[in-house]
Structures are given as structure tokens and as C-alpha cells.
C-alpha positions as MATLAB code, in Angstrom:
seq = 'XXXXXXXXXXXXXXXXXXXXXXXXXXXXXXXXXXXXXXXXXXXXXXXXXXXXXXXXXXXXXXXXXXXXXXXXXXXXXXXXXXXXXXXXXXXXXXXXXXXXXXXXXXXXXXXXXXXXXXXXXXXXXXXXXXXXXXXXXXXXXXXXXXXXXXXXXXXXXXXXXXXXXXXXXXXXXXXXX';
ca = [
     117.240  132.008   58.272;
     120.752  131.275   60.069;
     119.231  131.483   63.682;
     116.614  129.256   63.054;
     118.960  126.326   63.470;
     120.065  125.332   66.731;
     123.950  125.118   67.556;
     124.765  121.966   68.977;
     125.459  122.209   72.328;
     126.371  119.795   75.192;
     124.837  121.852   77.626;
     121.915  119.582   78.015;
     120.676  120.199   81.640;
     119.431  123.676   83.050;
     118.535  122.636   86.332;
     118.298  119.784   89.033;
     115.699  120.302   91.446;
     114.286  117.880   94.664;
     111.624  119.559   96.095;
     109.593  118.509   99.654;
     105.536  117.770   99.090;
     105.337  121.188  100.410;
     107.016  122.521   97.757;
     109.326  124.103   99.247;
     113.146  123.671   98.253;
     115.933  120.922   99.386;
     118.059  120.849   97.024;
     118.502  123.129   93.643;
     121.496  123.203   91.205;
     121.299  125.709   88.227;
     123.402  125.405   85.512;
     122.771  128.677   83.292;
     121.345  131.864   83.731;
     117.657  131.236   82.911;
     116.960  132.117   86.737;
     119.380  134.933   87.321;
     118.246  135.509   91.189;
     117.572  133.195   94.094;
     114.191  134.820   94.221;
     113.191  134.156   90.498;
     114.350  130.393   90.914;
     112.073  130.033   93.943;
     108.908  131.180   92.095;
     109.937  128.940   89.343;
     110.421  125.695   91.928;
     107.024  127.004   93.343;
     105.728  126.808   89.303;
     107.209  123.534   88.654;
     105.921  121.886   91.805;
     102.181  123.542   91.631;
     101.982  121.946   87.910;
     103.336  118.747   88.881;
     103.259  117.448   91.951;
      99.137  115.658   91.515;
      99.632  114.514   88.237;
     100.753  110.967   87.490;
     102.946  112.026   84.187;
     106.774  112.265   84.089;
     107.203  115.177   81.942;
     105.794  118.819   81.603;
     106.768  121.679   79.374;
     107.102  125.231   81.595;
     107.937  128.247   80.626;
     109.346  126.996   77.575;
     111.653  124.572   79.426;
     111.329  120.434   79.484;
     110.434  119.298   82.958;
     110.879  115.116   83.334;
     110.097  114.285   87.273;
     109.621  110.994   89.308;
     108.076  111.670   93.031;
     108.930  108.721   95.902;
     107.187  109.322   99.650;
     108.056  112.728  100.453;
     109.736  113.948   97.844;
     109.751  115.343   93.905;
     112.991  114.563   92.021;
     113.136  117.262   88.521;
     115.516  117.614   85.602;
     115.021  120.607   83.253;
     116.483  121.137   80.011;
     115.534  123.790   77.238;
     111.991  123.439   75.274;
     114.393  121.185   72.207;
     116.193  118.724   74.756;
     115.704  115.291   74.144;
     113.452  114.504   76.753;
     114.792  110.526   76.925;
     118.436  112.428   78.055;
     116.946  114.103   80.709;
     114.624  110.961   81.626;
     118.493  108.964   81.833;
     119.595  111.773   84.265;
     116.634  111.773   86.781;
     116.606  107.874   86.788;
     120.553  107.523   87.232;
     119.920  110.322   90.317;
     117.154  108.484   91.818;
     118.808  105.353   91.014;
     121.993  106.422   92.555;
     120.680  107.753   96.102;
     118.322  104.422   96.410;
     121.509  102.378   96.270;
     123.635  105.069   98.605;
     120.509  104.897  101.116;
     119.887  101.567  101.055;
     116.230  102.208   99.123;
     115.253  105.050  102.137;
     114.623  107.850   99.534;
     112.935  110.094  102.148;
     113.153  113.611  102.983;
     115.350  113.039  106.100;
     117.652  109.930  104.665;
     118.044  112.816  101.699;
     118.810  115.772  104.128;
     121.149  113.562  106.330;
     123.012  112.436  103.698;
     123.288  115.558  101.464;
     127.353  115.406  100.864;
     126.502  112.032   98.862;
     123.777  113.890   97.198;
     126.040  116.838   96.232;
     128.210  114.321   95.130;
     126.462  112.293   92.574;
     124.795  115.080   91.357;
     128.661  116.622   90.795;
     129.231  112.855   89.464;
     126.222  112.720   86.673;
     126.176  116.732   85.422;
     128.816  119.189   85.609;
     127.871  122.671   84.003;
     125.123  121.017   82.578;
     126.797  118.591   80.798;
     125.777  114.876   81.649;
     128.486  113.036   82.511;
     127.785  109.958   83.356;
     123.997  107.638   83.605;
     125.177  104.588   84.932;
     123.823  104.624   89.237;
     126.609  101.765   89.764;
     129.109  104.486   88.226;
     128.368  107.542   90.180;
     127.840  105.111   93.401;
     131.307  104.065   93.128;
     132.821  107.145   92.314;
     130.773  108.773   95.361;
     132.322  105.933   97.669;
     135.261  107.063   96.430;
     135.360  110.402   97.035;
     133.714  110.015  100.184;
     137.144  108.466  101.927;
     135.597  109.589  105.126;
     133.042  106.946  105.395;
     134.756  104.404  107.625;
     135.121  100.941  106.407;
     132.291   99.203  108.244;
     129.372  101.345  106.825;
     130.579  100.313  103.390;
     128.911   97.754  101.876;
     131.199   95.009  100.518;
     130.406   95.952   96.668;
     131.765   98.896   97.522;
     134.932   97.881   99.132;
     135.884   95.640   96.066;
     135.376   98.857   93.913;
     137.239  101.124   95.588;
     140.057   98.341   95.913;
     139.916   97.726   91.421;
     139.359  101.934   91.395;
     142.423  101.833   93.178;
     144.652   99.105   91.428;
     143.760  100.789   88.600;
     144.950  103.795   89.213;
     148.179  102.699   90.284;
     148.612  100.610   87.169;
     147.645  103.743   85.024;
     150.339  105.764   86.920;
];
């Protein structure tokens, strides 16, 4: 009777996929061990994208896992959780993510803006889940904090939003210290 009741668990997300319309794989970030094996998380990509990618919904259930997805020109965005995840959670994730890389790309959510620019995606993923655990659903958040981390980008491609927010990040910080 004991292991019919679920252990409350952060661990909310399994997996972030984006996926090509040809289903093939551009960026995948697994956060347990439902998909042991590079091989068995390519058959399930292939899965999730065959199911999905002509429907107009934004959520499927696959082998027993909760799929929510958004698609934009070339490309499918997915967040899965297990089969009792609160679907609106994983809904906040994939929106934040989309969100996030609309504002980093100036609204250019393509295949090539997304492969040209995959440090800022590896980023705000790091920025929104870590281990599975969603950390943050606010796109002006993770924006900032990608700005930030991304020193690198010289001053001139950053917008000015994002040069006041890096300057009150940084005040902050030294007021904190």
C-alpha cells in the first residue's frame, strides 16, 4: 500500500529536447536514467517527434512520460517529465526556453540562429533546469543571467537592457560582498 504513494520529489524534468522538422537531433539534455544509451534516446527523439510533430496540440503522453512541445519554423522545442508531472510546470519550462532564446535572438528562432548561437542555448537551459530541477521561469531572468555569464560578448552586440542589468547584477554583488 506504501508504494502506491509518490515521494515528493523536485526532480520535475526528465528531458529537454529541440529537434529539426527532420527529426533528427540538435540539442538533447537528459536528466535521469530513463534513456540509459545514446542509442535508446535517439529512438525515443525519433518516437516523440513521429507522434508530434503534425499535430496542433501541446502535450502528449509517451511511453508513460508527459511530453508538452511548441514548434516555430524549423524547429520542435520538448519538455518531458514522468507520466504524474504537473503538466502546467513543464508548460512554464518550455515557454521560459522559447521565451528566453526569442529575446537572446532577437525573435530569429530558426534552426541556424539556434545552432550559431548554441553556448546561449546551453546556457539558459543550465539557467532554467539543473538535474532536473527547474530553477528558474522567468525569460527576463535567465536572459540576464546568460548575458552575464556570457562576458565574452563585447559591449556593442549587447542590447542596452542588457547593459543596465549586468551593471545592477553587478552593484549588487558588490554591495552583497
Amino acid at each position: 500500500m506504501e508504494s502506491s504513494i509518490l515521494e515528493p520529489s523536485l526532480l520535475t524534468v526528465k528531458a529537454v529536447l529541440i529537434i529539426d522538422n527532420d527529426g533528427e537531433r540538435l540539442y538533447a539534455k537528459y536528466y535521469d536514467d530513463t534513456y540509459p544509451s545514446v542509442k535508446e534516446q535517439k529512438a525515443f527523439e525519433k518516437n516523440v517527434y513521429t507522434k508530434t510533430h503534425r499535430t496542433d496540440s501541446e502535450i502528449a503522453f509517451l511511453e508513460g512520460l508527459t511530453v508538452v512541445y511548441k514548434s516555430n519554423i524549423d524547429l520542435y522545442f520538448y519538455v518531458i517529465g514522468s507520466s504524474h508531472e504537473n503538466e502546467l510546470m513543464l508548460m512554464a519550462v518550455l515557454n521560459c526556453l522559447f521565451d528566453s532564446l526569442s529575446q537572446m535572438l532577437r525573435k530569429n528562432v530558426e534552426k541556424r540562429a539556434v545552432l550559431e548561437n548554441m553556448e546561449g542555448l546551453l546556457l539558459a537551459v543550465d539557467e532554467i533546469v539543473d538535474g532536473g530541477v527547474i530553477l528558474e521561469s522567468d525569460p527576463q531572468q535567465v536572459v540576464s543571467r546568460v548575458a552575464l555569464r556570457g562576458d565574452d560578448v563585447p559591449l556593442t552586440e549587447q542590447t542596452v537592457t542588457q547593459v543596465l542589468q549586468s551593471a545592477k547584477e553587478q552593484i549588487k554583488w558588490s554591495l552583497l560582498r
